[in-house]
DRENDO-1510 file (C-alpha; in Angstrom, 1 decimal, always signed):
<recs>
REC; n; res; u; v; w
REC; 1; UNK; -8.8; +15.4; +2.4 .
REC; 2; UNK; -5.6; +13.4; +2.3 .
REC; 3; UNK; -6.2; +12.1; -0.9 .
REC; 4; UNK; -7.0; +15.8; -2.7 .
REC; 5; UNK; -3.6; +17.4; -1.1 .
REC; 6; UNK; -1.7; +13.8; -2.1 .
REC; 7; UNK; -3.0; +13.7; -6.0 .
REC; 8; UNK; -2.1; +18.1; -5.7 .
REC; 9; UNK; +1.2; +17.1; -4.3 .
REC; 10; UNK; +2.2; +14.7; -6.9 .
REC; 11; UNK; +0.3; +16.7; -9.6 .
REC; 12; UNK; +2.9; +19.5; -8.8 .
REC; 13; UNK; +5.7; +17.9; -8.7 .
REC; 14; UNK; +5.1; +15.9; -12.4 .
REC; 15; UNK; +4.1; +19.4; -13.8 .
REC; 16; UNK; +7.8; +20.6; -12.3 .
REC; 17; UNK; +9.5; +18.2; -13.5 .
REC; 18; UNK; +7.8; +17.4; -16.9 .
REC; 19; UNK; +8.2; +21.4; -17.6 .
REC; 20; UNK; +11.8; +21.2; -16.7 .
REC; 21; UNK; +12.4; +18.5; -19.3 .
REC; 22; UNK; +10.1; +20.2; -22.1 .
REC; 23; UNK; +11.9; +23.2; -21.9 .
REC; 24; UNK; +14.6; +21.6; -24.5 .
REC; 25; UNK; +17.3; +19.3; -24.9 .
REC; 26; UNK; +20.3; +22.5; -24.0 .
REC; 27; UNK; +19.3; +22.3; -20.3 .
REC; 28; UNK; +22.5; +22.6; -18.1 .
REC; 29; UNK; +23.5; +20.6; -15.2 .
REC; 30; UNK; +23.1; +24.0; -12.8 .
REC; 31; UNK; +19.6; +24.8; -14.4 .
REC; 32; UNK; +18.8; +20.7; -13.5 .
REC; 33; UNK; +20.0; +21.6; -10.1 .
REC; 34; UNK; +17.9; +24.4; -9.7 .
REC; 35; UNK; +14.8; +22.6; -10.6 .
REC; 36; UNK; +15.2; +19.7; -8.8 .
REC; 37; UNK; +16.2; +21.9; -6.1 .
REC; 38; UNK; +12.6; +23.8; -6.5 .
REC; 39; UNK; +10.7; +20.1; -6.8 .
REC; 40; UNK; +12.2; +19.3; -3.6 .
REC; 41; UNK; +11.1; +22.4; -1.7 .
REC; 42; UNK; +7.5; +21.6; -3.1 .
REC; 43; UNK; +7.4; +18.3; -2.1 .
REC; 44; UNK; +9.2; +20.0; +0.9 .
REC; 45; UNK; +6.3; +22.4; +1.7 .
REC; 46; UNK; +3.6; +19.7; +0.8 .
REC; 47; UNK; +4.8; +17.2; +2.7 .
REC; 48; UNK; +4.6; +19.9; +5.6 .
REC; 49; UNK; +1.1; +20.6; +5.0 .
REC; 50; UNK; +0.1; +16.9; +4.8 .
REC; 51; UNK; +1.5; +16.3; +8.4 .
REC; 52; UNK; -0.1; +19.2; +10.2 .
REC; 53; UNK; -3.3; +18.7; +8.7 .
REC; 54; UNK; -3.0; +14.9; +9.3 .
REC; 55; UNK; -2.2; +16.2; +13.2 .
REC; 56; UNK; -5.1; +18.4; +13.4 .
REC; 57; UNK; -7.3; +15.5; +12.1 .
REC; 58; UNK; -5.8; +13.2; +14.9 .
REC; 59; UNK; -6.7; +15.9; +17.3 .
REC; 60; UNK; -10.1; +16.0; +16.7 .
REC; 61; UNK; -10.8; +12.5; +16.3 .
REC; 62; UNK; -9.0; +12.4; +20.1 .
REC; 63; UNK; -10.9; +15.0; +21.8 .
REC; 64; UNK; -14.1; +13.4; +20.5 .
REC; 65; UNK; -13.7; +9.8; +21.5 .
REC; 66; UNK; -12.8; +11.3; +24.7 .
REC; 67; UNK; -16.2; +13.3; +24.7 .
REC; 68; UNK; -18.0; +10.8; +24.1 .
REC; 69; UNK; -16.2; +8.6; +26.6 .
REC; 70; UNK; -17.1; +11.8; +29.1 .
REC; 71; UNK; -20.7; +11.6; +28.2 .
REC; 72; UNK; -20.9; +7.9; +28.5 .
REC; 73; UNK; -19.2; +7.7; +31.7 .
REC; 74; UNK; -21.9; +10.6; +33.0 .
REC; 75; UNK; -24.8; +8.8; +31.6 .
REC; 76; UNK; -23.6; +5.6; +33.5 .
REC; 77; UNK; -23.3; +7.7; +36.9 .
REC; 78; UNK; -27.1; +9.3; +36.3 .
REC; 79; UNK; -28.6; +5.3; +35.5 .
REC; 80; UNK; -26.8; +4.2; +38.6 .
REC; 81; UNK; -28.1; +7.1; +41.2 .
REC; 82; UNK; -31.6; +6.8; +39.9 .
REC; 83; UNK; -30.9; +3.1; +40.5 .
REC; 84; UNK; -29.9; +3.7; +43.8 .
REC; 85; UNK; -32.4; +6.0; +44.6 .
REC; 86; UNK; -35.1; +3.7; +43.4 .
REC; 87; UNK; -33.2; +0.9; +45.7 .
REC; 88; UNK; -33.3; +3.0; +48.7 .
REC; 89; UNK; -37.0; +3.8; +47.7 .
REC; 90; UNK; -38.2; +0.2; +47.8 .
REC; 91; UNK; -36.3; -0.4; +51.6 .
REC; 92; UNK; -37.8; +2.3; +52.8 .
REC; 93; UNK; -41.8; +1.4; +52.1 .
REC; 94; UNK; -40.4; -2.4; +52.9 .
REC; 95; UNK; -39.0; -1.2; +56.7 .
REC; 96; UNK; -42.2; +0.8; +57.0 .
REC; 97; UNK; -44.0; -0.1; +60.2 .
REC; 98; UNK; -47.8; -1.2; +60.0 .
</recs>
């Protein structure tokens, strides 16, 4: 997913720029301005993209490790009460009177 928006991001940019320059050699120093100033508000508004969907990813790969560290934990309290139970079973027909 990085890797797409990354190779789009840079993609756009060389397109801006290489259009800029192809347009022909009577490009003014305000018209340059202007289209670096437009490269820099896509790299802007990609760069922006590329960190919130790099947060939401981080999100999600934290609330699942803690799931799993929920269910795990859970799964070790059911082992130990059958455990226990099976404990208490075995001192109870050993203390039985005969």
């Amino acid at each position: 997913m990085f890797a797409s928006q990354l190779k789009s991001f840079v993609l756009i940019a060389t397109l801006s720029f290489t259009a800029a320059m192809a347009t022909s050699n009577e490009v003014q120093a305000a018209e340059l301005s202007d289209i670096t100033g437009q490269i820099e508000q896509v790299i802007a508004s990609q760069t922006q993209q590329l960190l919130q969907s790099a947060r939401q990813e981080l999100m999600l790969s934290l609330r699942m490790q803690v799931a799993e560290a929920i269910d795990e934990l859970n799964t070790q309290i059911a082992d130990t009460q059958v455990q226990s139970e099976k404990d208490d079973t075995v001192l109870l027909i050993s203390q039985k009177p005969e």
